[in-house]
N, C-alpha and C positions, 0 to 999 in steps of 0.2 A: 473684293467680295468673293467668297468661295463660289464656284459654279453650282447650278444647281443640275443634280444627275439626271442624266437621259432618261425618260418614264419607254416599257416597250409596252404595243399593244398587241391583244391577240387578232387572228385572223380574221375570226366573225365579227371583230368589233370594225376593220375594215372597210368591211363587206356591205355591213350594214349601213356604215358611213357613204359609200357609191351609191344604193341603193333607195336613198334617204327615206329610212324609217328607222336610224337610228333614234333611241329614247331622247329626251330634252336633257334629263340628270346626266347621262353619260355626255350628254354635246359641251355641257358648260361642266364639265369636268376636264377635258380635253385643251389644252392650251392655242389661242386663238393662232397661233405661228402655225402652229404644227395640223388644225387645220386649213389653214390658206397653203401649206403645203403637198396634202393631200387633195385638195380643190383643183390648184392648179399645176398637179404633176403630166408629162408631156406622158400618156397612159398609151399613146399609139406608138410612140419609141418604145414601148416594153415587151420583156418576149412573153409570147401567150396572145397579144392583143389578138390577133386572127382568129384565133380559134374561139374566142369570147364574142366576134362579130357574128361567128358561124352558129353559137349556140346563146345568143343573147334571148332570146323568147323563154328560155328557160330562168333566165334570172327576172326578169320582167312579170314572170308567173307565181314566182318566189315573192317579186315585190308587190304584187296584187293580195299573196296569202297575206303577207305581214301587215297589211294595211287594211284589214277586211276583219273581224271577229268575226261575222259569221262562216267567210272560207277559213277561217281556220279550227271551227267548228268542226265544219263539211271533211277538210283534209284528216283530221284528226279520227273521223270514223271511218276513213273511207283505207286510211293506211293497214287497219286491222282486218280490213276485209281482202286487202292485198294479201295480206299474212296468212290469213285462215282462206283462203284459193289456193295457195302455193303449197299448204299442210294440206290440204285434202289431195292434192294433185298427187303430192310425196306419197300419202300411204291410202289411198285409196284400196289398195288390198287390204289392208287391216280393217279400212271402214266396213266393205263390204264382207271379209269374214265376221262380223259384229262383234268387236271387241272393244267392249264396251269404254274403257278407259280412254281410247280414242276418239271417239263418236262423242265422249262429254265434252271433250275440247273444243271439239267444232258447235258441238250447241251452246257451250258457254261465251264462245266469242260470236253468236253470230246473236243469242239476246243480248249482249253487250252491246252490241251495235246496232241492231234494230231499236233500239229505246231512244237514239240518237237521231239516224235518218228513215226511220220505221222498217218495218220486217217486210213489207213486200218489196220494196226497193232493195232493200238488203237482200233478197232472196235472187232479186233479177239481177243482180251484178254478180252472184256467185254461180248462175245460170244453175239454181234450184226452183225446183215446182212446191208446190204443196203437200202434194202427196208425197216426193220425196221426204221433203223436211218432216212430214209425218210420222213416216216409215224411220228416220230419222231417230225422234223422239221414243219411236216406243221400240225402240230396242234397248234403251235404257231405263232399268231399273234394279235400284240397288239393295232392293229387299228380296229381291228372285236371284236363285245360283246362275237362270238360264241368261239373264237379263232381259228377261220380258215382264211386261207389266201383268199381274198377277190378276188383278179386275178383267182384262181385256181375256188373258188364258189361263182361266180355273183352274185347269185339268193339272199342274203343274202342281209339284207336292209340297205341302202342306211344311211350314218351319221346324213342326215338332218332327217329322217323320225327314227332313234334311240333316235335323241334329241325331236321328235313330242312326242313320246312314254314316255319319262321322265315327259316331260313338263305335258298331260296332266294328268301323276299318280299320280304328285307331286302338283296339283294346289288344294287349300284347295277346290274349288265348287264342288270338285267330291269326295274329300278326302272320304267320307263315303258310294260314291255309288258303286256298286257291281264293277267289272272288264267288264264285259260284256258292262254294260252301260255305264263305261266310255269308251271304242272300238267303242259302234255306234257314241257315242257322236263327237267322234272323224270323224270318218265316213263321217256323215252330216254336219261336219263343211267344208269336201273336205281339209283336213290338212293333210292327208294319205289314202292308197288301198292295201288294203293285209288282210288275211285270218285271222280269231278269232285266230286258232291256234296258227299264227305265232305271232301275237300279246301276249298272252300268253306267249308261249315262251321265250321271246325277256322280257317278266317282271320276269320272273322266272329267266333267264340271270345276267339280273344287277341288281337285288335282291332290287327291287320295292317293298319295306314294305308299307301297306296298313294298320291304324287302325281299327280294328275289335274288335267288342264284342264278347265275348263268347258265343258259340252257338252249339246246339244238333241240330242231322242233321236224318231225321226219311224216311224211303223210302215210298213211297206212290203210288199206283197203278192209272193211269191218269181219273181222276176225270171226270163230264159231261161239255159238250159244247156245246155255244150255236151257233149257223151259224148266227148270226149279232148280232149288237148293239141292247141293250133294251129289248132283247127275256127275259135272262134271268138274273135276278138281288139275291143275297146276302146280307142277313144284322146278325148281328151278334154282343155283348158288349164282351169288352175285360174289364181287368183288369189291371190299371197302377199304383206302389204306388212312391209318390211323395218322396221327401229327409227328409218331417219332418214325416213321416210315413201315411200318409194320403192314405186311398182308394178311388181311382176315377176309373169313367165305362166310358168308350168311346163307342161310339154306331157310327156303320160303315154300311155303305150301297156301295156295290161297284158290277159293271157291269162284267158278266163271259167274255163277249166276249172282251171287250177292255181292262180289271183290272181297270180300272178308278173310283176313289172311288166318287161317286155320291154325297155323304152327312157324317155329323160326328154332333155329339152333346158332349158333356162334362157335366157331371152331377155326383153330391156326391151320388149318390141311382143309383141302378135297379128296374127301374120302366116300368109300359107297355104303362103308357103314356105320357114315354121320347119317346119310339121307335114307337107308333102312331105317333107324331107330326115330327119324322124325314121321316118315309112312305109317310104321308100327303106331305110333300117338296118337295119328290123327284118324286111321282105321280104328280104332280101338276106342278113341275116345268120342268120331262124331259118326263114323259107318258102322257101326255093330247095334248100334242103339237104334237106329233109323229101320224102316220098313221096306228099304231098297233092296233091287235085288240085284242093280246091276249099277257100279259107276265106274268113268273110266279116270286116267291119269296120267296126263298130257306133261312129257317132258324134255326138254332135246336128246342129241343122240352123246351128249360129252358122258365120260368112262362111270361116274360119279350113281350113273342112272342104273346100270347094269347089275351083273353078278349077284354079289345076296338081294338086291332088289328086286331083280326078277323072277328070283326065284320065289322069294314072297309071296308079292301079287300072282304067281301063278298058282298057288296053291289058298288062295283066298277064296270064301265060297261065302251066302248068306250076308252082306252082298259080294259078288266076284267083283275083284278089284281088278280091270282090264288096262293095261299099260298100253300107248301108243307113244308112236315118238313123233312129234310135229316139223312137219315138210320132207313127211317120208311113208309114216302111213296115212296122212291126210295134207292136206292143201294147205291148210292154215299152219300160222308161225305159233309161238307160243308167247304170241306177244301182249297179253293180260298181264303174265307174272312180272314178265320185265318191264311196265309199264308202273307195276308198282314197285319194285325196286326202283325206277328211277323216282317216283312219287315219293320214297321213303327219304332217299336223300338228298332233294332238289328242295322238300317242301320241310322238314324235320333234321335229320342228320348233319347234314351242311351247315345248318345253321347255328351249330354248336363247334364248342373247342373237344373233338374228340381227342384226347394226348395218349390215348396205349389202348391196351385188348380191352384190360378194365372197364374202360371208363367207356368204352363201346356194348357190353354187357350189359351197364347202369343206363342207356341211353336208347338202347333198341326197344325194349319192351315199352316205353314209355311213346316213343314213334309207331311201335303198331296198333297202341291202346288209342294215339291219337288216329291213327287210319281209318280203326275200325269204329269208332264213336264220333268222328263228325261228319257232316250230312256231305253225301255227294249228288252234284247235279247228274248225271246218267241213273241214279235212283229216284229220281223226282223230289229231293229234299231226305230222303233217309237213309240212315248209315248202314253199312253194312254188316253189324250187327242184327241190326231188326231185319234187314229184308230175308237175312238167314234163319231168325225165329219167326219168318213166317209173316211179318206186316206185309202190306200193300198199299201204295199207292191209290189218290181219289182224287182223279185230275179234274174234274168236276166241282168236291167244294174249293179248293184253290180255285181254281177260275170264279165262285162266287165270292169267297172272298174279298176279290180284289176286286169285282165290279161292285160289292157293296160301299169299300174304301175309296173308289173313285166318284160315285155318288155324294159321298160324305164331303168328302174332299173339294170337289167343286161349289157346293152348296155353301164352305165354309170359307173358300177364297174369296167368292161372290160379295160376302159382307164385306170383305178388308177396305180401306181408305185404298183410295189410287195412291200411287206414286206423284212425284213434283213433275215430272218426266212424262206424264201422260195425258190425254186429254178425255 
């Protein structure tokens, strides 16, 4: 008669067999030899027996679970709570920075298992209070950017005015302008009302990536001012190199009190009379018309400023056009102009493929149209246009504004359903 082949078993089915709470189906499935073999194998000649005498309560506690439904009920909820003490333990910084995706874990696993062996017993073995678990719960909610539940803190803006906030970070006409100005921009559209800060805030929430060029940031001590339009004027050449490596000098002329950049030339040289015929422009086209009778024109001491230039301005009268040269005949630097030359290419210029002189020609005027027509925060929301034709700021109705918007605002959250998350 052919033999019949050796059957092998697994480990656990072993185990179970010593332990006796192997099933009945598996025992009479087992050939009666083969268990009288394992019944009566000499288990103390085998190696390992020692260290099974050593730790036998732990198998004895195994065979209490297996033969119990209700401990294995009890083990079965009580494992997950092992799991969620060991995850709180791990990132307990995250919990406590309230990041919300975190904090869901641990609530979701601990009403999973409070439904089993109840929530206050569940609470005492993770060593939580009430109030923590509280504290807990309302940090989570998933209809607020902050994660706070919206019934609990009104004050929190409103969905239509979170999707104003998207809308205008995301729309490419602003894509390059600072955050400030796209706030006023927003502002003066009457599209929202509420504080720079919160604004701010609320882009650092939903994590409003903003293209930016690289840029060194230099502290500066607050430069001179002037108390109107046209008193006092800046002119200054920068340095821009094109994509085929070309050097070109921008020559900038821009008003201290409004920033508004008055005049610009593009020219392959630094010469002094590029920056005469930009002077002559802007004397002629914004100081001759004006009722001044005296403005001056702050520039450094580089060669560009000199010669027919001064000689210019010193024969300028109605209003006399007075040259100084900054950190020589005053204290201050002349650091407005070069502030917006760096403005020009950090926030506009860079942001393009400039490939030759050309195409920097077609690209400047468009960067100072943008300069001087969108709102900057040091003007209280307006551009430097208007402050030049004379607007002014009402820091007054803005401030009601936004304390009418916040009234509204809370009144309006007040109604909303709570969150699952809240109590």
């Amino acid at each position: 008669m052919p033999l019949r082949p050796k059957q092998s078993y697994h480990p656990f089915v072993m185990i179970a067999f010593y332990l006796h709470f192997l099933p009945e189906e598996i025992l009479t499935v087992i050939p009666r030899s083969t268990r009288h073999e394992w019944q009566h194998k000499p288990v103390a000649e085998l190696f390992g027996y020692h260290w099974y005498c050593k730790n036998q309560h732990l198998f004895q506690t195994l065979q209490q679970i297996a033969g119990s439904r209700k401990l294995q009920q009890i083990n079965k909820a009580l494992l997950p709570i092992i799991a969620v003490q060991r995850f709180m333990h791990k990132y307990r910084l995250l919990i406590r920075n309230r990041l919300s995706g975190v904090s869901e874990v641990v609530l979701r696993n601990i009403e999973k298992a409070g439904k089993q062996i109840g929530l206050s017993f569940c609470l005492k073995l993770l060593q939580l209070s009430r109030q923590q678990y509280w504290q807990l719960k309302q940090r989570i909610c998933s209809q607020s950017p902050l994660s706070l539940c919206i019934p609990k803190h009104p004050a929190q803006l409103l969905q239509r005015e979170v999707n104003t906030i998207k809308k205008y970070c995301e729309d490419t006409r602003y894509i390059h302008w600072p955050l400030a100005s796209v706030y006023h921009q927003m502002i003066r559209d009457k599209a929202a009302f509420f504080h720079i800060s919160t604004f701010y805030k609320y882009v650092t929430h939903l994590k409003l990536k903003r293209t930016t060029a690289q840029k060194r940031r230099k502290n500066h001590t607050k430069g001179i001012r002037a108390a109107a339009p046209l008193q006092l004027l800046h002119a200054d050449v920068t340095v821009f190199r094109t994509a085929d490596n070309l050097k070109v000098y921008i020559y900038l002329i821009q008003d201290n009190f409004s920033r508004a950049v008055l005049g610009f030339v593009v020219n392959r040289c630094c010469k002094a009379s590029v920056m005469l015929e930009l002077v002559q422009k802007t004397y002629t086209g914004y100081l001759q018309s004006t009722a001044l009778e005296h403005c001056c024109l702050m520039t450094d001491d580089g060669s560009e400023n000199f010669g027919p230039v001064k000689s210019f301005l010193q024969n300028t009268c109605n209003p006399v056009f007075e040259h100084i040269i900054a950190q020589k005949d005053i204290e201050f630097s002349n650091s407005m102009i070069e502030a917006a030359n760096k403005n020009l290419k950090y926030h506009f210029l860079y942001h393009k493929h400039i490939a030759d002189f050309d195409s920097l020609c077609h690209w400047l005027p468009e960067a100072i149209s943008d300069f001087n027509n969108r709102p900057h925060h040091i003007l209280n929301g307006f551009t430097p246009l208007e402050v030049l034709n004379g607007k002014t700021t009402d820091k007054n109705a803005a401030i009601a504004q936004r304390q009418v918007a916040k009234i509204e605002r809370i009144a309006e959250n007040k109604q909303q359903k709570c969150c699952s998350y809240s109590f």
